[in-house]
C-alpha positions, 0 to 999 in steps of 0.5 A, a space after each residue: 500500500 502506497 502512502 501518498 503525501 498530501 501537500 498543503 499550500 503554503 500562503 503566499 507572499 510572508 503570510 503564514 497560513 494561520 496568521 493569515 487566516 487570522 489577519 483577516 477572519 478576527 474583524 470578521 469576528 468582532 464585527 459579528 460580534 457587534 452585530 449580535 449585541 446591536 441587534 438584540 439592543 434593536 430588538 429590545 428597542 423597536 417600536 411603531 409601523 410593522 413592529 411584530 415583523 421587525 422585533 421577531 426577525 431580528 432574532 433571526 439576525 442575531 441568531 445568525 450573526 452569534 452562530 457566524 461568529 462561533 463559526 469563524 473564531 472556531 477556524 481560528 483556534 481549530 488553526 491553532 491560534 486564539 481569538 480576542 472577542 471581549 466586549 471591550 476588545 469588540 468595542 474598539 475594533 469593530 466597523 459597526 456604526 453605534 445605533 441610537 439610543 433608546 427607543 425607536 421607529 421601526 423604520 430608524 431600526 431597519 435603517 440602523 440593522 442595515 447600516 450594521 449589516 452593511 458595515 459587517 458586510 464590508 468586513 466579510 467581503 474584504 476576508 473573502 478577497 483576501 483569502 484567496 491567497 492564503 487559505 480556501 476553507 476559510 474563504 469558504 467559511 466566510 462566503 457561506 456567511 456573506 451569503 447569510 448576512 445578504 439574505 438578513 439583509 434583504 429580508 430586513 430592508 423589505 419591511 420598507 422597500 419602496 
């Protein structure tokens, strides 16, 4: 019985595969993070027009951003490195604007949900391209996000499309 080797491809340039990885999935991790704890501020928050749809989807949207964010920081660590999510760390590294405070308008939450989505987003797009280079599995964990993330998105803003 022959062993065959199995070559894993090295990342290019001076990045190694794991730092790489971690490079560009830790503001992918921070962002979610984000996006899970506004959402849930949103959630508590929402008030007037379409109210039962806005507060019942965005569980939905925090269900998906928690699980997202447990997905990506277990790719860093199954690489062997660790993960800084703390609230404080979250708070000073993430894209997500600040929503408003108190209570608000659905049609003001909507817009604010977008935003964040739309800043964390740019995040997990900016991690699909740049591990392109470095590590395929991880952009495929990222890719399988974008397209979560889009469809939350969509469902979200369709509460007021025009």
């Amino acid at each position: 019985m022959s062993t065959k080797q199995i070559t894993v491809p090295a990342a290019q340039g001076d990045l190694h595969r794991p730092s790489g990885v971690a490079q560009y999935l830790t503001p992918v991790v921070h962002d979610l993070v984000a996006l899970a704890v506004n959402g849930k501020q949103a959630h508590w928050h929402v008030r007037g027009e379409n109210f039962i749809g806005v507060h019942e989807y965005l569980d939905t949207v925090v269900t998906n951003a928690q699980n997202a964010a447990d997905t990506v920081a277990e790719r860093i660590v199954a690489l062997g490195l660790p993960v800084d999510a703390r609230i404080g760390t979250v708070a000073a590294r993430t894209t997500t604007p600040e929503l408003s405070d108190g209570f608000q308008q659905s049609k003001v939450t909507v817009r604010e949900v977008v935003a964040q989505l739309d800043a964390t987003l740019a995040t997990v797009y900016a991690a699909v391209k740049g591990l392109d280079d470095v590590d395929l599995v991880s952009q495929d964990v990222v890719i399988a996000i974008a397209q979560e993330l889009d469809k939350d998105r969509w469902f979200l803003s369709s509460h007021f499309a025009e």
